[in-house]
C-alpha positions in Angstrom: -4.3 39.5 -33.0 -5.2 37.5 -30.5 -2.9 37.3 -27.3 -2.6 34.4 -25.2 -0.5 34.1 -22.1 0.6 30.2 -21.2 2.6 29.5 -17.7 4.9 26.5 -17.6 6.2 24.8 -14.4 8.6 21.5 -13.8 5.5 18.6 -14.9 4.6 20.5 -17.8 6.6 23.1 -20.0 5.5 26.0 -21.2 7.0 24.9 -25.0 4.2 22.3 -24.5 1.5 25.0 -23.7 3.0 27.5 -26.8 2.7 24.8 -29.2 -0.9 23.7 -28.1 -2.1 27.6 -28.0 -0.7 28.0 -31.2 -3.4 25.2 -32.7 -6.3 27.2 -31.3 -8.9 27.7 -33.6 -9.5 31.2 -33.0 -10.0 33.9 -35.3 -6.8 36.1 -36.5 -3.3 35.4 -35.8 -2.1 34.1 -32.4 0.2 36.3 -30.3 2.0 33.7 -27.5 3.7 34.8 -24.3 5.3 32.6 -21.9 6.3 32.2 -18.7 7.6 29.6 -15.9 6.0 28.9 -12.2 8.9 27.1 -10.4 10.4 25.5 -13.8 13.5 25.5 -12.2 13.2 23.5 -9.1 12.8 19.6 -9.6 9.8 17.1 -10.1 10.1 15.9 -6.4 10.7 19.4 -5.2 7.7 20.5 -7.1 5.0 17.7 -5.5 5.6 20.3 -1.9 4.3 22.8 -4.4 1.5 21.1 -5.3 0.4 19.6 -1.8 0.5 23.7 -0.9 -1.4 25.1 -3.2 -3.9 22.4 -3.2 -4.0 22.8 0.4 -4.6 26.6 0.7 -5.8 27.9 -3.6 -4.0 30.5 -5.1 -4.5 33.7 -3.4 -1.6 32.6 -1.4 1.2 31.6 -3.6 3.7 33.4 -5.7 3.0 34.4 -9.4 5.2 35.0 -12.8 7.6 38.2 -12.4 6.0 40.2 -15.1 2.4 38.4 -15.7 -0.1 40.9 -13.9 1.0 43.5 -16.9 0.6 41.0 -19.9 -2.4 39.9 -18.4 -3.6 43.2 -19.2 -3.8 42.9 -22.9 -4.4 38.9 -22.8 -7.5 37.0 -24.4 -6.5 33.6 -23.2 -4.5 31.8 -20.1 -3.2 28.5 -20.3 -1.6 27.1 -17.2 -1.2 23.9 -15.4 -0.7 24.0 -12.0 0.2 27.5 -11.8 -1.9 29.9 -9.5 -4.5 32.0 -10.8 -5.7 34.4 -8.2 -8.0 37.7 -8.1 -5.3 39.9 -8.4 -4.4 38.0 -11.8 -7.8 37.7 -12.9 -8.6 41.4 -12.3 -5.6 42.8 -14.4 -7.1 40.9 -17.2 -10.1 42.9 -18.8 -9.8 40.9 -21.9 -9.8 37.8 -21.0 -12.3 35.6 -22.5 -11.2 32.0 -21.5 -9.1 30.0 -18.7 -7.8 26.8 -19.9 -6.1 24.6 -17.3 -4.5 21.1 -18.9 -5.6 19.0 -15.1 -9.2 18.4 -13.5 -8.8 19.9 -10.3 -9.1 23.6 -10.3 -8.2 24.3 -6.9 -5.2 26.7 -8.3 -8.1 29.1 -10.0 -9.7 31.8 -8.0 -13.4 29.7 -9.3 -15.4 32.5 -7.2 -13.7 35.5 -9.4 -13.8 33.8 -12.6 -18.2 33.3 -11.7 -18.3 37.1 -11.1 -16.6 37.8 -13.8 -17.9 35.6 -16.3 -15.1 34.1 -17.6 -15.5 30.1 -18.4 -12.9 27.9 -17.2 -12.1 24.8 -19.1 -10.4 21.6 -17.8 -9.2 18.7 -18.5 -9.0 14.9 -17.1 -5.8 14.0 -18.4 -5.4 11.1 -16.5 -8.8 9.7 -15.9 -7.9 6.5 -17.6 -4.6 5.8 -15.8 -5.9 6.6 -12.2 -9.4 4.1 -12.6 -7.0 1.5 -13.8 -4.9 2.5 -10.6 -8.1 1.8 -8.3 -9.0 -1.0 -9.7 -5.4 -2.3 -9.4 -5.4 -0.9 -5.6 -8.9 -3.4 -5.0 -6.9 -6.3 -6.2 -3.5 -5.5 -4.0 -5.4 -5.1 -0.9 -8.1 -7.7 -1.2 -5.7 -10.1 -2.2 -2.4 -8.9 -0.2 -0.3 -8.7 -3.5 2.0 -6.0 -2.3 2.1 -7.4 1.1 3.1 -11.2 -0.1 5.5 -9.7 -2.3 7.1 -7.5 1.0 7.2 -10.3 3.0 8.9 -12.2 -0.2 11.0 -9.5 -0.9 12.2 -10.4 3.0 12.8 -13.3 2.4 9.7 -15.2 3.9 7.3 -17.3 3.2 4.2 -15.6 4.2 0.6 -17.1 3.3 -1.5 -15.9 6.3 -2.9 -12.4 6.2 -5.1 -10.3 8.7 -8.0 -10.6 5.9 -8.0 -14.2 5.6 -11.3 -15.0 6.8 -12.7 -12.5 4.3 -10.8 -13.4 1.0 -12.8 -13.7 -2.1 -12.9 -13.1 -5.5 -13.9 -9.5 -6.7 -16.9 -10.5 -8.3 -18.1 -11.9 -5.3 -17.5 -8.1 -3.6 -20.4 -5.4 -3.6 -18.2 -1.7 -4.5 -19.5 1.5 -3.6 -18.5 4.3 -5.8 -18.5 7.6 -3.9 -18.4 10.4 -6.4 -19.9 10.9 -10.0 -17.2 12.5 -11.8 -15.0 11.4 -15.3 -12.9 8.9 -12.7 -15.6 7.5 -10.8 -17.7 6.6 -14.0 -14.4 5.3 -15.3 -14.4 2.8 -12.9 -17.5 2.1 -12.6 -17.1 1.3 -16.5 -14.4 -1.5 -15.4 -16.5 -3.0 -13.0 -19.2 -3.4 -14.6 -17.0 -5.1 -17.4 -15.8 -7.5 -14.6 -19.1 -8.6 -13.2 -19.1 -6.5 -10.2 -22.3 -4.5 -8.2 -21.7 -1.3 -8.1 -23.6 1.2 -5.5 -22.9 4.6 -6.2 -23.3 8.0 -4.2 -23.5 10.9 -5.6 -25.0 14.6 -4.6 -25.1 15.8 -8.2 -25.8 12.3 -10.1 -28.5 11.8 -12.8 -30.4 9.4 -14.4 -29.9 10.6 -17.5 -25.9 10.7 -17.0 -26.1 7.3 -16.0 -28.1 5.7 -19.0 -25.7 8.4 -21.6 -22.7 6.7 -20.2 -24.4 2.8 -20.2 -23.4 1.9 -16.8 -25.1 -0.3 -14.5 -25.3 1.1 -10.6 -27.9 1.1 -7.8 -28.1 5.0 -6.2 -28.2 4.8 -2.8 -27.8 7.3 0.0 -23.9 8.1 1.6 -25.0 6.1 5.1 -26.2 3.1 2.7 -23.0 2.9 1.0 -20.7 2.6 3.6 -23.0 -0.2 5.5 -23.5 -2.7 2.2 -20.4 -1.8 0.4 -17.3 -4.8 0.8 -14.9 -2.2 -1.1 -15.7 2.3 -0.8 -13.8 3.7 -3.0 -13.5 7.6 -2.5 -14.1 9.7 -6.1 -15.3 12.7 -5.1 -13.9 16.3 -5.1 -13.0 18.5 -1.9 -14.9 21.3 -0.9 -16.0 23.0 2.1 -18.8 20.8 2.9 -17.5 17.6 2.4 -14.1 18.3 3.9 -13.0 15.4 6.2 -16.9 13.3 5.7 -15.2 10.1 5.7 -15.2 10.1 9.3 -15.9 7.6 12.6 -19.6 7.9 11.9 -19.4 6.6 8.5 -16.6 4.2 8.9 -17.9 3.0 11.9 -21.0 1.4 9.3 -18.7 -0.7 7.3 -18.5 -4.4 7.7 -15.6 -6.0 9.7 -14.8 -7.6 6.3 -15.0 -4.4 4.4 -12.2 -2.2 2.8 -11.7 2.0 1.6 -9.7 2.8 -1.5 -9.0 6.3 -1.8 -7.4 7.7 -5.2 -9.0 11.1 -4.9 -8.2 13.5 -1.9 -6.7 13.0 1.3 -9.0 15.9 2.6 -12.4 14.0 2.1 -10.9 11.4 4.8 -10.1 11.7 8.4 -6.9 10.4 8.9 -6.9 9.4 12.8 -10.0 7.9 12.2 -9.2 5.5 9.5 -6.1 4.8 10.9 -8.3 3.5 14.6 -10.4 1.6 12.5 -7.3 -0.2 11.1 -5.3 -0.4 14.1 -8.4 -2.1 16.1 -9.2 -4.3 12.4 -13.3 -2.7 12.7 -12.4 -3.0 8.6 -10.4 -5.3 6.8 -7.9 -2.7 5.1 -7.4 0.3 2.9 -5.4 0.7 0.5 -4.2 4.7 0.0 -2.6 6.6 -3.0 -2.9 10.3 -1.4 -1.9 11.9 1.9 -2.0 14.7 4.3 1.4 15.6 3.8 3.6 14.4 1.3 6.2 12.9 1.0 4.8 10.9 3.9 7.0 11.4 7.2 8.4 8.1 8.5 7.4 7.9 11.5 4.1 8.3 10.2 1.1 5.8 12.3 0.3 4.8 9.0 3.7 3.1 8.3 3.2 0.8 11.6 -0.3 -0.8 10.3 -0.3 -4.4 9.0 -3.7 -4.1 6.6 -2.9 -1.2 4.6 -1.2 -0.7 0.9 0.3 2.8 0.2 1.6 3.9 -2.7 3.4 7.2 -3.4 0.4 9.2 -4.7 1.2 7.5 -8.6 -2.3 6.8 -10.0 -2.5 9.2 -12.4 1.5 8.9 -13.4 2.1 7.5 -17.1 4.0 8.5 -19.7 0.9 9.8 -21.2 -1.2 11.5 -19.0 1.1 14.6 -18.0 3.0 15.4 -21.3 -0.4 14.9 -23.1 -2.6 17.0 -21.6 -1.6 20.2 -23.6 -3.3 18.0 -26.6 -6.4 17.7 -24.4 -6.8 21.1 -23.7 -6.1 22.3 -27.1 -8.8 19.9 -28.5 -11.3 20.4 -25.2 -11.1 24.4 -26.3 -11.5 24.3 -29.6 -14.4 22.1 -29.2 -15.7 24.9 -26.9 -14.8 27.5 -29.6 -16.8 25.5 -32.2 -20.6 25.2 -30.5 -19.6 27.0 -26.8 -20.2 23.7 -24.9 -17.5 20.9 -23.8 -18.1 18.4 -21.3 -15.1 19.6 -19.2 -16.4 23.8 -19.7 -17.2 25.5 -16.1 -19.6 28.1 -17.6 -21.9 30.6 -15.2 
C-alpha cells in the first residue's frame, strides 16, 4: 500500500490532488488522505496568504489539524501552496517524494528536505501564460496601450506620452533577460520568433542549455545588461543573495530611453529606488505585475507616477494554468518514477 497525503487550499482542491495521486504509477495500491490549508476562506482572501508565506517560508504558518500523525505513515505529499516545514518533514520517516503542482518552492523547508534526502518535484504550470504576459507588458508600456486606453476611458484625446521621444518598434529594442529559468527561456523563445536581440544574465546558465533549447542570446555580465538593454526584464528567483539587487547602482546604468518589466518577484527589486528613477524620468518606464504588499494600498507612490503600467499580479492567471497543474505534477512524477530524472526534480 502505498500512502499518499495531498493538502488542498482555495486555488487548488484537494479532489484535484486525490485524483492526480491516484494516477501515480507506483507500485501496489494507492492509499489517499486529504486535507485543506485555508479552503474555506476566498480566492482574494487567500492572495494575503500567499504574499505571507512567500514573504517569511513555512516554518511560520499554520498546518492541517491532524497531518503531523498521517505524515507518519506517508510515502508521498502533494500540496500546492500549503506549508511544508521541519516539523512536518521530520514526522514523516517514510517519505520518499514531495510533489508541489507550482515553481516556486518557497512553502517547502528546501534545507530539510537536502538533509534528509527527500527530492522535491515541481512544476511550471504557468510558464506559458506569464511569458506571453511579459511580452504583452513590453508592448503596453513601450507603446502606452493601457495608458491611451485610461486617458480614453476619460474621455480624452491623449496622443502625447512621457516616452515620446523614444518610441519605436520592438524589433528595433535590445531586451535583456535577467534569469535563466523555464519563464525566462520562454520568453526568450518569443523574442527571438519576433526578431528581437536578446542579452541574457544568468549565474547558473550554460552553453549547453542554450543550444538544447535553440535560442539565440549574447551572455553578458549583470552591469552589461542593465547599461545596453532598451527593455530588463526581471526572471529570476529570490534568494538571500539577490534579495533587493535591482537597486540605484544598477538602475542608475540604464539608458534615459530604457524600461524594467518585472513578472517574477517584487523582492529582487528595490522599490524606492525604481520608483526615484521614474519620478525623476532617469528611465523611460516600467511596467509591474508583482508587489511588496498586495493588494496594493492606494495611496501607494506608485499610483501617483505617469510612466508606469501595473497590473494586479495576473501573469500567470488562465483558465489553464491553476486547475491544470495537478496534471502536470502527476505526469512530471511519474516521469521521475520511470528513469529518476525530470527536468523540474530538485534531487541532492
Amino acid at each position: 500500500m502505498a500512502k499518499v497525503i495531498v493538502v488542498g487550499d482555495p486555488l487548488v482542491s484537494s479532489n484535484l490532488l486525490e485524483k492526480a495521486a491516484l494516477q501515480l504509477k507506483i507500485t501496489g495500491p494507492i492509499e489517499v488522505k486529504k486535507f485543506e490549508w485555508y479552503s474555506d476562506i476566498s480566492k482574494k482572501e487567500f492572495q494575503r496568504i500567499i504574499k505571507k508565506i512567500e514573504m517569511v517560508g513555512p516554518e511560520y504558518m499554520d498546518i492541517p489539524n491532524g497531518i503531523l500523525e498521517e505524515l507518519e505513515t506517508a510515502n508521498y505529499l502533494l500540496v500546492h501552496y500549503a506549508p511544508v516545514s521541519r516539523k512536518m518533514i521530520e514526522h514523516a520517516q517514510h517519505l520518499k517524494v514531495i510533489g508541489t503542482c507550482r515553481g516556486g518552492t518557497e512553502h517547502v523547508n528546501m534545507t530539510v528536505c537536502q538533509e534528509h534526502g527527500i527530492p522535491v518535484i515541481h512544476v511550471i504550470r504557468n510558464a506559458e501564460a506569464v511569458a506571453d504576459f511579459t511580452i504583452g507588458l513590453m508592448y503596453a508600456e513601450t507603446r502606452n496601450i493601457s495608458r491611451a486606453h485610461q486617458f480614453m476611458m476619460n474621455g480624452q484625446w491623449k496622443k502625447a506620452f512621457p516616452n515620446d521621444p523614444y518610441k519605436t518598434t520592438l524589433s528595433h529594442l535590445k531586451v535583456g533577460i535577467c534569469g535563466f529559468g523555464h519563464i525566462g527561456k520562454l520568453v526568450i523563445k518569443r523574442l527571438n520568433a519576433l526578431g528581437v536581440d536578446v542579452l541574457l544574465y544568468s549565474s547558473r546558465e550554460n552553453k549547453d542549455d542554450l543550444n538544447k533549447n535553440g535560442l539565440s542570446v549574447e551572455m553578458v555580465d549583470l552591469e552589461t545588461l542593465f547599461t545596453e538593454s532598451d527593455i530588463v526584464s526581471l526572471h529570476a528567483r529570490v534568494t538571500k543573495e539577490n534579495r533587493n539587487m535591482i537597486d540605484k547602482s544598477l538602475i542608475s546604468r540604464m539608458k534615459p530611453s530604457s524600461y524594467l518589466i518585472n513578472t517574477a518577484r517584487p523582492e529582487l527589486l528595490d522599490k524606492e529606488d525604481l520608483i526615484d528613477a521614474l519620478r525623476n524620468h532617469r528611465i523611460a518606464g516600467a511596467a509591474i505585475d508583482v508587489f511588496w504588499e498586495e493588494p496594493l494600498d492606494p495611496n501607494d507612490e506608485l499610483l501617483k507616477l505617469d510612466n508606469i503600467t501595473l497590473t494586479p499580479h495576473i501573469a500567470g492567471d488562465t483558465v489553464d494554468a491553476i486547475l491544470g497543474s495537478p496534471n502536470l505534477l502527476r505526469d512530471a512524477l511519474n516521469e521521475y518514477f520511470r528513469g529518476g530524472q525530470t527536468p523540474t526534480a530538485l534531487k541532492w
